[in-house]
ROFI-656672 format. One record per residue: residue number from 1; residue in three letters; x, y, z of N, C-alpha, C in turn. Coordinates in nm, 3 decimals, always signed. Each point is the difference from the previous one (the first is absolute). Example, Ala and Ser with C-alpha at 12.3 -4.5 7.8 and 13.67 -1.06 7.14 Angstrom:
+-----+--------+---------+---------+---------+---------+---------+---------+---------+---------+---------+
| num | residu |    n.px |    n.py |    n.pz |   ca.px |   ca.py |   ca.pz |    c.px |    c.py |    c.pz |
+-----+--------+---------+---------+---------+---------+---------+---------+---------+---------+---------+
|   1 |    ALA |  +1.319 |  -0.569 |  +0.780 |  -0.089 |  +0.119 |  +0.000 |  +0.090 |  +0.120 |  +0.000 |
|   2 |    SER |  -0.035 |  +0.105 |  -0.072 |  +0.082 |  +0.119 |  +0.006 |  -0.077 |  +0.109 |  +0.073 |
+-----+--------+---------+---------+---------+---------+---------+---------+---------+---------+---------+
//
This chain:
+-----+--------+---------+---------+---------+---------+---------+---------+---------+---------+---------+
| num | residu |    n.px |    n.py |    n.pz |   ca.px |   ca.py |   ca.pz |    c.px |    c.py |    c.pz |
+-----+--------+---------+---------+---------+---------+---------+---------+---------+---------+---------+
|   1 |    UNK |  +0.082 |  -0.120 |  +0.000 |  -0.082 |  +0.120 |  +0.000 |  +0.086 |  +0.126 |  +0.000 |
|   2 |    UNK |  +0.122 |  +0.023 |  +0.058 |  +0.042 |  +0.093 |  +0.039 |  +0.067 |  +0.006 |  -0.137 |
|   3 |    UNK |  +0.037 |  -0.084 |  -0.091 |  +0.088 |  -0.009 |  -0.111 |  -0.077 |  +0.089 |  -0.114 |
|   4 |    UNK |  -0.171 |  -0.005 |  -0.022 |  -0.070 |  +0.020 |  -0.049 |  +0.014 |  +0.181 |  +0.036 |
|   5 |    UNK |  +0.032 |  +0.019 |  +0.122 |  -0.067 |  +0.159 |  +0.028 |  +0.180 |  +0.050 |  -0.030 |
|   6 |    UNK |  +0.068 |  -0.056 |  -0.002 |  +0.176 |  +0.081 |  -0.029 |  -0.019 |  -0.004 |  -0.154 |
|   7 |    UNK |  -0.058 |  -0.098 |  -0.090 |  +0.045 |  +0.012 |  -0.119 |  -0.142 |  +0.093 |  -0.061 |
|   8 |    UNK |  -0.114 |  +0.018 |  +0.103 |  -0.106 |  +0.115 |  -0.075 |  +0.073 |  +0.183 |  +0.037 |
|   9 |    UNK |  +0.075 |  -0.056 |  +0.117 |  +0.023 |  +0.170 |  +0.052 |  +0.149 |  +0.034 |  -0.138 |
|  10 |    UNK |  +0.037 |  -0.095 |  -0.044 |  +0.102 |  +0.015 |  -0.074 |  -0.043 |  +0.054 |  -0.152 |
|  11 |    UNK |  -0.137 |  -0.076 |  -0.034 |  -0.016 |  +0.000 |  -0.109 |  -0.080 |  +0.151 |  -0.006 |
|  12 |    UNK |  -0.066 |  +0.057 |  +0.097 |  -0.054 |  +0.124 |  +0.040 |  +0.118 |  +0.107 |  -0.017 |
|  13 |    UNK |  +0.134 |  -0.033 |  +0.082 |  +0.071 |  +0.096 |  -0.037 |  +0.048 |  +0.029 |  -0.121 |
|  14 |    UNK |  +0.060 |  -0.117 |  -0.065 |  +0.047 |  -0.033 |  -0.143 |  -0.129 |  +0.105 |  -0.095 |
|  15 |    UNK |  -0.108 |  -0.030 |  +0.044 |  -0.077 |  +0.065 |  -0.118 |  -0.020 |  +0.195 |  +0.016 |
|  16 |    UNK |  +0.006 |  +0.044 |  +0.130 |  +0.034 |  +0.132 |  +0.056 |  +0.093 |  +0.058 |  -0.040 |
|  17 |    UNK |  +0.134 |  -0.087 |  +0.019 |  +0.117 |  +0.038 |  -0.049 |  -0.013 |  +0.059 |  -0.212 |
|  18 |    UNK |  -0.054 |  -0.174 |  -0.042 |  +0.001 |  +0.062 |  -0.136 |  -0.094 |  +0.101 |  -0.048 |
|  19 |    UNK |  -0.125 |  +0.064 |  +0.071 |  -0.069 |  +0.109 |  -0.014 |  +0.090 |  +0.138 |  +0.052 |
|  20 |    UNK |  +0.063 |  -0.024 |  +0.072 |  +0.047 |  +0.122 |  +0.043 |  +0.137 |  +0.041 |  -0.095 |
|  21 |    UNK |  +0.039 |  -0.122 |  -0.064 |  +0.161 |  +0.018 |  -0.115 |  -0.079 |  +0.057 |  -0.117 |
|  22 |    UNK |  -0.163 |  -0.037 |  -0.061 |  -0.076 |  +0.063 |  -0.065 |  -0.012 |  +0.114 |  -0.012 |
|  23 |    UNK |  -0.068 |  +0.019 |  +0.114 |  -0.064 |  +0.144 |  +0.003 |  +0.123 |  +0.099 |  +0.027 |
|  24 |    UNK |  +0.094 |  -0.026 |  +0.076 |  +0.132 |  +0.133 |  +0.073 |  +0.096 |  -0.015 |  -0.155 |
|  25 |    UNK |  +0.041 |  -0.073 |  -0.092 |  +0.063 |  -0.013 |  -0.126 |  +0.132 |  +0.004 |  +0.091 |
|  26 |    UNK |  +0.046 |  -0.058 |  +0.091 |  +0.143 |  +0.078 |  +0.053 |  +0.159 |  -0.052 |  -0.082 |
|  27 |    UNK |  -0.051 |  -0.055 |  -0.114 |  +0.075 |  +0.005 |  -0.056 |  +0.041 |  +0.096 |  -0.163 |
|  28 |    UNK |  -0.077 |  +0.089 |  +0.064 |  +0.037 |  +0.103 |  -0.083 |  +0.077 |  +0.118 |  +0.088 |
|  29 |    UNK |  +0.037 |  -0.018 |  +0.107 |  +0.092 |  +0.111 |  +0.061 |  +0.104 |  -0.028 |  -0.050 |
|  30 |    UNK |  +0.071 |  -0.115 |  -0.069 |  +0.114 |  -0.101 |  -0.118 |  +0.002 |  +0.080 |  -0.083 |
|  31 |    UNK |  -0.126 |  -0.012 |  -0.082 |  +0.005 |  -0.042 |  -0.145 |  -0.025 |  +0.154 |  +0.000 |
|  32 |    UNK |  +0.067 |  +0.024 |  -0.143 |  -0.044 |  +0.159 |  -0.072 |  -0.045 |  -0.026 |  -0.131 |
|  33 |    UNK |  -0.121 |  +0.049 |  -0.018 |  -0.037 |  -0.015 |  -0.134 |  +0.057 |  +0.164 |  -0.084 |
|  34 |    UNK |  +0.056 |  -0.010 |  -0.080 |  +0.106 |  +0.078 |  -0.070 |  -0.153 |  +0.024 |  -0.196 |
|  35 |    UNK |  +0.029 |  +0.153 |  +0.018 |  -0.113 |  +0.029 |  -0.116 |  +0.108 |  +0.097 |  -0.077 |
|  36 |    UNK |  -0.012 |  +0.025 |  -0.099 |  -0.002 |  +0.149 |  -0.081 |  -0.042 |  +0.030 |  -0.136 |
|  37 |    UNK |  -0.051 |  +0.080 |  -0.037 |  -0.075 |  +0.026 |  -0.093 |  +0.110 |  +0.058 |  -0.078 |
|  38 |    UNK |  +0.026 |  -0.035 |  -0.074 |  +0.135 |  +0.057 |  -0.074 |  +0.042 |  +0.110 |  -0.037 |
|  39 |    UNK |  -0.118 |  +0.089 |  -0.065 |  -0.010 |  +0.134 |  -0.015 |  -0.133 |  +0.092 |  +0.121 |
|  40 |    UNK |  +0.084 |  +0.105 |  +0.020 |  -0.094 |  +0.084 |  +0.060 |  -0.118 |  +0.090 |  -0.098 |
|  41 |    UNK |  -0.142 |  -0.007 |  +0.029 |  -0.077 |  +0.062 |  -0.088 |  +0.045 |  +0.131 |  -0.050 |
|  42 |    UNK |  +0.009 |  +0.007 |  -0.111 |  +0.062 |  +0.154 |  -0.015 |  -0.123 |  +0.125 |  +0.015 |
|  43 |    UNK |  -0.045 |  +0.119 |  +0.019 |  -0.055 |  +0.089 |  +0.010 |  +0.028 |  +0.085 |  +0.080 |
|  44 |    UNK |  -0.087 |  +0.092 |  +0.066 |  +0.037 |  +0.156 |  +0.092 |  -0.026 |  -0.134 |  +0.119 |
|  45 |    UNK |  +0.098 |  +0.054 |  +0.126 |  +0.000 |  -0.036 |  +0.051 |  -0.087 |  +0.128 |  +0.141 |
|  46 |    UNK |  -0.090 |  -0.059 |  +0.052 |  -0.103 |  +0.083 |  +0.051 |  +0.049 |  -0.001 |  +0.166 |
|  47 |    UNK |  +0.049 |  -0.131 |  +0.076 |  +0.051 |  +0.056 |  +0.081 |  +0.088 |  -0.141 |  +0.081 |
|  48 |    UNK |  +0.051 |  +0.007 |  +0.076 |  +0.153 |  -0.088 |  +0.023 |  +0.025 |  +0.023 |  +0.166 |
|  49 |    UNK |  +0.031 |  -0.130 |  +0.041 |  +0.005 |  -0.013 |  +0.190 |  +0.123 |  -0.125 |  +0.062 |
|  50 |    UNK |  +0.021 |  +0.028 |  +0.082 |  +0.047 |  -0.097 |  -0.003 |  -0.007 |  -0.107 |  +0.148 |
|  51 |    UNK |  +0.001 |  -0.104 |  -0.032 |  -0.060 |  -0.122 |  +0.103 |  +0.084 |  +0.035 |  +0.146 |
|  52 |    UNK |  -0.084 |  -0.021 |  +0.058 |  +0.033 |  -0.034 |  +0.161 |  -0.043 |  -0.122 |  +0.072 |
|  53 |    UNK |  +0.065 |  -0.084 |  +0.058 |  -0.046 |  -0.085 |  +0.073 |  -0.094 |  +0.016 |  +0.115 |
|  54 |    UNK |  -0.115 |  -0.102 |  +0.047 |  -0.105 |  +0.055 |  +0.097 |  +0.035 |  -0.134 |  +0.082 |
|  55 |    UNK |  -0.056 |  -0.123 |  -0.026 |  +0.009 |  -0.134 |  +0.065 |  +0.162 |  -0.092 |  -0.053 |
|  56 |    UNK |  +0.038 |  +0.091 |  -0.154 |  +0.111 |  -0.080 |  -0.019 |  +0.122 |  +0.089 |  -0.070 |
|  57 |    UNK |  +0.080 |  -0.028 |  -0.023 |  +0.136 |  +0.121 |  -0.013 |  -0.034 |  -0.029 |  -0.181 |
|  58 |    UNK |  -0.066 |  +0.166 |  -0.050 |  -0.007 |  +0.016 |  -0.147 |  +0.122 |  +0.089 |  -0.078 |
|  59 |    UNK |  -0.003 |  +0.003 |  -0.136 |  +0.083 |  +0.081 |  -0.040 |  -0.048 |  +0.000 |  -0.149 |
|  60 |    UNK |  -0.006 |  +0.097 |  -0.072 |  -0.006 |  +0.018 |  -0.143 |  -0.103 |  +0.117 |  -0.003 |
|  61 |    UNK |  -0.022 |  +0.027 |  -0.150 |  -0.105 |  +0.159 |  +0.000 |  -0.111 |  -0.067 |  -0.049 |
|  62 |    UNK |  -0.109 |  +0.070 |  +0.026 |  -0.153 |  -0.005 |  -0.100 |  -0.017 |  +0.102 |  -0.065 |
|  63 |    UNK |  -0.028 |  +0.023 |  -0.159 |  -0.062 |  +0.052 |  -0.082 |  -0.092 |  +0.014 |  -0.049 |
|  64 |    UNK |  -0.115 |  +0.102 |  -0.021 |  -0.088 |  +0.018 |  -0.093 |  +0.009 |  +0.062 |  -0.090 |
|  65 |    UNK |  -0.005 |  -0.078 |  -0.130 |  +0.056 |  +0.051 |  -0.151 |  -0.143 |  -0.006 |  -0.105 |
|  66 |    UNK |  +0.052 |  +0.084 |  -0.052 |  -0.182 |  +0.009 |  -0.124 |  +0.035 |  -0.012 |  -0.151 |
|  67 |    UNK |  +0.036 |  -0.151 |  -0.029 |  +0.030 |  -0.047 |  -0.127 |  -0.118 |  -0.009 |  -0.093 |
|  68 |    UNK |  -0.114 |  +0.124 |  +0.054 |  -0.123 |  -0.045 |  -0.064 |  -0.131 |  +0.018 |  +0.067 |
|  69 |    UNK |  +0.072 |  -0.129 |  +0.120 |  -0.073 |  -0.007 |  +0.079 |  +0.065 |  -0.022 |  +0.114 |
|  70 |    UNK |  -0.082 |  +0.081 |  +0.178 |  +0.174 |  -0.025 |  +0.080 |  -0.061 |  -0.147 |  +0.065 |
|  71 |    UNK |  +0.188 |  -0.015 |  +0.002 |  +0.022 |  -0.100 |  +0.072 |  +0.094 |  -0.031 |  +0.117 |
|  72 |    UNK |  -0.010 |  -0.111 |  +0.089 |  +0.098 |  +0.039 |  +0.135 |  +0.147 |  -0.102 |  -0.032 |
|  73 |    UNK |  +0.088 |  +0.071 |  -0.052 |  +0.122 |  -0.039 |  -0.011 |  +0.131 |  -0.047 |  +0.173 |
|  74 |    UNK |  +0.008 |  -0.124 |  +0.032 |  +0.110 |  -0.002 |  +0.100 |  +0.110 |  -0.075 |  -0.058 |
|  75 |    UNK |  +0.104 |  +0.117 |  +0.042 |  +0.136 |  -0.008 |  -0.064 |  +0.087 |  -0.053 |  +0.102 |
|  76 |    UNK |  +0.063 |  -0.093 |  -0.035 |  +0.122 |  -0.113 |  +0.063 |  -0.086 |  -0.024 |  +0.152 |
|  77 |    UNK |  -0.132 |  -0.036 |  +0.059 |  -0.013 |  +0.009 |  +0.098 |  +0.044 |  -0.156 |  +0.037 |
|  78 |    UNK |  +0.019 |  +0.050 |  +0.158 |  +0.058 |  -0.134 |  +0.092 |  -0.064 |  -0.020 |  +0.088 |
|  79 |    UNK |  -0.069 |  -0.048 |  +0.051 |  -0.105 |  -0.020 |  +0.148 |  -0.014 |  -0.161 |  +0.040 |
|  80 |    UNK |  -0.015 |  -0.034 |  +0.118 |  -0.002 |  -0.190 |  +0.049 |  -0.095 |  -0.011 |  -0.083 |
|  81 |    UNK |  +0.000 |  -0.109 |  -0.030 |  -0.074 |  -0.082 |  -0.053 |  -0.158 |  -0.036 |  +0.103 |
|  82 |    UNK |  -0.105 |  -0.031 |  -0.005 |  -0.071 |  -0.052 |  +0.069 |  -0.177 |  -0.060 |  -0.067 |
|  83 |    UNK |  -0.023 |  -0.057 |  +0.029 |  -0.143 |  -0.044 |  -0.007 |  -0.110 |  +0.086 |  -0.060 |
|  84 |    UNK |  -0.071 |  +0.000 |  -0.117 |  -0.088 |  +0.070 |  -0.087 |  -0.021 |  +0.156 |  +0.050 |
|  85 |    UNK |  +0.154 |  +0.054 |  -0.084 |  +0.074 |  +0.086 |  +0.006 |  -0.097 |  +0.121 |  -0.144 |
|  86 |    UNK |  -0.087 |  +0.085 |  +0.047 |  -0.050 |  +0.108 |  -0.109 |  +0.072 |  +0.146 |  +0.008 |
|  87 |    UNK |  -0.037 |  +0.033 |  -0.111 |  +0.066 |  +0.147 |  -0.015 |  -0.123 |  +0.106 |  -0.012 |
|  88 |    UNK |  +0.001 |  +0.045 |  +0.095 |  -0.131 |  +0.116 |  +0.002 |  +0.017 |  +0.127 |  -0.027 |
|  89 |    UNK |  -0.093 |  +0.118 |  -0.038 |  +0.017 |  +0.136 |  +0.021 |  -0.080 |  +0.037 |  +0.097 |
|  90 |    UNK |  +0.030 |  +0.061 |  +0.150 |  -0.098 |  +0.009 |  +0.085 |  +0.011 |  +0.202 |  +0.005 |
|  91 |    UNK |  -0.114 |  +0.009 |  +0.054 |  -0.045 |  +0.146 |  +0.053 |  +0.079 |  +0.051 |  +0.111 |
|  92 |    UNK |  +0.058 |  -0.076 |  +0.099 |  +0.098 |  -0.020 |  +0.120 |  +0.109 |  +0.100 |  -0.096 |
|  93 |    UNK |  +0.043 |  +0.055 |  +0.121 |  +0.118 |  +0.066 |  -0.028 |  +0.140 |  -0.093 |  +0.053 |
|  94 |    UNK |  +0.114 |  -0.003 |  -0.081 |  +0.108 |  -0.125 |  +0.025 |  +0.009 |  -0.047 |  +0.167 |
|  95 |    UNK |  -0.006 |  +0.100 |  +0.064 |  +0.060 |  +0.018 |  +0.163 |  -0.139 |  -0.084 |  +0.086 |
|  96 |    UNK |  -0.133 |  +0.023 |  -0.075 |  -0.091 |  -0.030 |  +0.096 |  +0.005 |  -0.115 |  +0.058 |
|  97 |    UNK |  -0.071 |  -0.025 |  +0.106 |  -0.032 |  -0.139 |  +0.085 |  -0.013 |  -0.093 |  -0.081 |
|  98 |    UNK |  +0.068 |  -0.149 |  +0.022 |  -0.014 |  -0.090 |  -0.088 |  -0.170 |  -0.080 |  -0.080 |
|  99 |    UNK |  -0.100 |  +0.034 |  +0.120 |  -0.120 |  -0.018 |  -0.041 |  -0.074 |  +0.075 |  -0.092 |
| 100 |    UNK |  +0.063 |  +0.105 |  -0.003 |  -0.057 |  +0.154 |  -0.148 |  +0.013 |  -0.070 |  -0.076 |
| 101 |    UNK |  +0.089 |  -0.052 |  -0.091 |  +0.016 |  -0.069 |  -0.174 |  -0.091 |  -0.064 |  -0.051 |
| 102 |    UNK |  -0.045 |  -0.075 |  +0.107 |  -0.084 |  -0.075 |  -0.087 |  -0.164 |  +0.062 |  +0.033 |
| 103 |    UNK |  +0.009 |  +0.120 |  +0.049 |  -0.184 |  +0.073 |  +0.030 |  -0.020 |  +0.025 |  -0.147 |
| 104 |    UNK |  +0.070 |  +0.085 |  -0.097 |  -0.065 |  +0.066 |  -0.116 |  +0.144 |  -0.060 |  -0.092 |
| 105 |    UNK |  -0.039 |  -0.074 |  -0.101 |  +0.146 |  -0.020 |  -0.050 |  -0.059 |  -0.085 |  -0.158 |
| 106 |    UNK |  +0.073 |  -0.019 |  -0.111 |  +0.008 |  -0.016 |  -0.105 |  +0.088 |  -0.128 |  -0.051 |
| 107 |    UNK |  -0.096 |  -0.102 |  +0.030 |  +0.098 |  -0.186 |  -0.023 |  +0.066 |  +0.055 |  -0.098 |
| 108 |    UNK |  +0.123 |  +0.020 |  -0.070 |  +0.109 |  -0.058 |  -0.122 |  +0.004 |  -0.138 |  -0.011 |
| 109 |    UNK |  -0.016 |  -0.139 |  +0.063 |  +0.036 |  -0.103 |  -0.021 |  +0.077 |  -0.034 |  +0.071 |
| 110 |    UNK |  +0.039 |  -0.129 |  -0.033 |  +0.143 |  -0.064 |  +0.071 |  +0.065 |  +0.021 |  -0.015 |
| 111 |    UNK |  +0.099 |  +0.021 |  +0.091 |  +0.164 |  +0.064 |  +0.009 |  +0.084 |  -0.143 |  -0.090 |
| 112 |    UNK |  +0.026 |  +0.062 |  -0.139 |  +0.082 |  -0.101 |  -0.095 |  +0.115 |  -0.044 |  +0.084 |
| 113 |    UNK |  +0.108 |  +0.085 |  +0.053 |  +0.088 |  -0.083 |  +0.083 |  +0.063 |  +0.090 |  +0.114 |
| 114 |    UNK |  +0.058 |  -0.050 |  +0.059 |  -0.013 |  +0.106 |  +0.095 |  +0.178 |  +0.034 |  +0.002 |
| 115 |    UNK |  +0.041 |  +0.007 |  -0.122 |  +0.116 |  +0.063 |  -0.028 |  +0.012 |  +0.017 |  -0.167 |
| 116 |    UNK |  +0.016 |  +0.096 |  +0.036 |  +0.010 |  +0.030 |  -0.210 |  -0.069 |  +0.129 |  -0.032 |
| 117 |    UNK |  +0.016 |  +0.006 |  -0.151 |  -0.145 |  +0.138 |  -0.053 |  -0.130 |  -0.113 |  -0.035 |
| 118 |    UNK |  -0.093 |  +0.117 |  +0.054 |  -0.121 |  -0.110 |  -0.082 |  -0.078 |  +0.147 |  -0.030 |
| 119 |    UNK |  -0.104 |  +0.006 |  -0.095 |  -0.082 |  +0.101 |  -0.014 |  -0.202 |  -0.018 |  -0.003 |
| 120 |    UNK |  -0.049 |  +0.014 |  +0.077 |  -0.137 |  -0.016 |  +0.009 |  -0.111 |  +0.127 |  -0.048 |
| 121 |    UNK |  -0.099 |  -0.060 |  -0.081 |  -0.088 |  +0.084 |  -0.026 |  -0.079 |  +0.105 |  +0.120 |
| 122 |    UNK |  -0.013 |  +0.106 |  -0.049 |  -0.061 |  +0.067 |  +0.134 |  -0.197 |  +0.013 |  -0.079 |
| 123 |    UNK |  -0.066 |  -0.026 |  +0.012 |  -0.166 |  -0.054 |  +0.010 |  -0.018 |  +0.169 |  -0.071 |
| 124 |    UNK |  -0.071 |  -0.009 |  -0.086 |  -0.074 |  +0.138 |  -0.050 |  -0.120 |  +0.076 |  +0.117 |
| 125 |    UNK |  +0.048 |  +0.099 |  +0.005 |  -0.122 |  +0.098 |  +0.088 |  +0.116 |  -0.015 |  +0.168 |
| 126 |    UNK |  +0.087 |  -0.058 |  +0.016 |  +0.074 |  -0.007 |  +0.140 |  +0.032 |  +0.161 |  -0.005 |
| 127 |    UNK |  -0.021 |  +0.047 |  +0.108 |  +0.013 |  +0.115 |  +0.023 |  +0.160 |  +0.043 |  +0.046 |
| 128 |    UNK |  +0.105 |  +0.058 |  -0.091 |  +0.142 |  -0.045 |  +0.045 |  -0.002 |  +0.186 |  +0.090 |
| 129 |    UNK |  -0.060 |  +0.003 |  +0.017 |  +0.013 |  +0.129 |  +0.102 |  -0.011 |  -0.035 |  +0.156 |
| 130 |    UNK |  -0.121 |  -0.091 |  +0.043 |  +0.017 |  -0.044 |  +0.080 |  +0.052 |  -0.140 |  +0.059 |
| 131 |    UNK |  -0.014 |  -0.143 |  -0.111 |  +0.099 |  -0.054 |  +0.040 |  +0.084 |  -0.031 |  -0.047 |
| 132 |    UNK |  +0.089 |  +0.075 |  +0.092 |  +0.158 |  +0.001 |  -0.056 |  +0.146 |  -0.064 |  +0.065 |
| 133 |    UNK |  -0.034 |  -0.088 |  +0.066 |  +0.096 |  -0.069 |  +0.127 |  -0.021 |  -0.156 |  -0.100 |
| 134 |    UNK |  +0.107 |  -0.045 |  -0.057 |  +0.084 |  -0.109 |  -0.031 |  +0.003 |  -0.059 |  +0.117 |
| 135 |    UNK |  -0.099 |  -0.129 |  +0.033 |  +0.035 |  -0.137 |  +0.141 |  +0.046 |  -0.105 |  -0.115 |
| 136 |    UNK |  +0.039 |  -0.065 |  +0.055 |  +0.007 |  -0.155 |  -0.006 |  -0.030 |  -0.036 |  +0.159 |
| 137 |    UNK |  -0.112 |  -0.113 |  -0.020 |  -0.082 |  -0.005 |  +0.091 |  -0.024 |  -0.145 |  +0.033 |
| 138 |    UNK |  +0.041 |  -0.064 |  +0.088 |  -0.037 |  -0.146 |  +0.048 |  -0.128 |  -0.009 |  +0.030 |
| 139 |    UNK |  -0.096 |  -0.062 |  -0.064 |  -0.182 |  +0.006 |  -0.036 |  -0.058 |  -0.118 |  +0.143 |
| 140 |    UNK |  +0.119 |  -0.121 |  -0.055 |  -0.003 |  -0.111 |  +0.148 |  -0.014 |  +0.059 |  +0.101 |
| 141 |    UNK |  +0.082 |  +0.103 |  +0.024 |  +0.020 |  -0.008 |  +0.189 |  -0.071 |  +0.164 |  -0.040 |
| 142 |    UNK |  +0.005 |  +0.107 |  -0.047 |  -0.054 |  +0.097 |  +0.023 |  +0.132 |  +0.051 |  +0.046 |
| 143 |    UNK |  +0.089 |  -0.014 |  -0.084 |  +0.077 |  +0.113 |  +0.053 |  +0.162 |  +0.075 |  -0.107 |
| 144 |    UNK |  -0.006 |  +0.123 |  +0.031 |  +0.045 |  +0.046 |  -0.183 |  +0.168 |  -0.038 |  +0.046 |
| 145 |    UNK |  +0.053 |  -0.004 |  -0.107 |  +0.118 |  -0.066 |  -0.007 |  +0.160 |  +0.144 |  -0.025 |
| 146 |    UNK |  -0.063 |  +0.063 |  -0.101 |  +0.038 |  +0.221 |  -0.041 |  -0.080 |  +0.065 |  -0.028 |
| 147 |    UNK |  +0.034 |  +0.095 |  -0.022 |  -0.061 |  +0.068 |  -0.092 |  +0.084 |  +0.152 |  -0.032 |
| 148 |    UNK |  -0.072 |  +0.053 |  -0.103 |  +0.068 |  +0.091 |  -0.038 |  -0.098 |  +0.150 |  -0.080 |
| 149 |    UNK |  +0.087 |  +0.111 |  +0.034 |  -0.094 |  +0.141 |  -0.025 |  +0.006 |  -0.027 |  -0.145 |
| 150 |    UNK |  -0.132 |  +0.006 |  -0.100 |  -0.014 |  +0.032 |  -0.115 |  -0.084 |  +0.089 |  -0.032 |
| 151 |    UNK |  -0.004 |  +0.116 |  +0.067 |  -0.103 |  +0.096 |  -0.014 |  +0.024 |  +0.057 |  -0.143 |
| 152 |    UNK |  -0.126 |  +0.039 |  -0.078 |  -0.075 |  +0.056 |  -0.123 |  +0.015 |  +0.177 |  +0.019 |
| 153 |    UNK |  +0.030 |  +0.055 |  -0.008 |  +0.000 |  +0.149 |  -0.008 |  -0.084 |  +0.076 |  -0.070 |
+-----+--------+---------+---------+---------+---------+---------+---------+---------+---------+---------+
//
């Protein structure tokens, strides 16, 4: 009997354990997924910031460039790697409380890699006057990863 309750409490942990290697990805604090878009969109470039780390040590600039149509350009950025990793435009100003970003903010998509250039469409009618703060934003845990001033003038 007792053999029965060591190999259920085992098989309970075993299965906790592999939900929790699921859901936390912790093997992406390793791995770097490496992006770049080879060329930068060419046009007026409308306005340019550059990353700061909030939850993780960032570095590289964000651009908004109008090849047409604007778009949010990040150049050589470097940030950890982590778990369904988006790139937002929020209303938050760069400095605010980590819970602002995600109140009023503008999905870009998934963060292509979290080192390299990548360039994302910015949505027609986004208002680049008010949001103008470049996150990359951990969506899992709720919590932003940089961000950076791209204010519209």
């Amino acid at each position: 009997m007792r053999r029965r309750w060591v190999a259920a409490a085992v098989l309970v942990v075993a299965a906790a354990a592999a939900v929790a290697v699921a859901w936390f990805e912790p093997h992406k604090l390793f791995v770097d997924d490496r992006t770049g878009d080879l060329v930068a969109p060419a046009g007026r470039v409308l306005a340019t910031g550059t990353f700061r780390g909030l939850e993780h040590e960032a570095s590289g600039t964000a651009s908004i460039i109008d090849p047409g149509r604007p778009v949010l350009h990040l150049d050589d950025l470097r940030v950890s790697n982590g778990p369904d990793l988006r790139v937002y435009l929020s209303a938050a100003p760069p400095d605010a409380p980590w819970g602002a970003f995600d109140d009023d903010f503008v999905d870009l998509g998934t963060l292509k890699g979290n080192i390299g250039d990548q360039t994302y469409a910015i949505p027609e009618g986004t208002d680049l006057s008010r949001h103008r703060t470049a996150v990359v934003w951990c969506k899992r845990f709720s919590v932003p990863f940089a961000s950076a001033d791209v204010k519209v003038s």
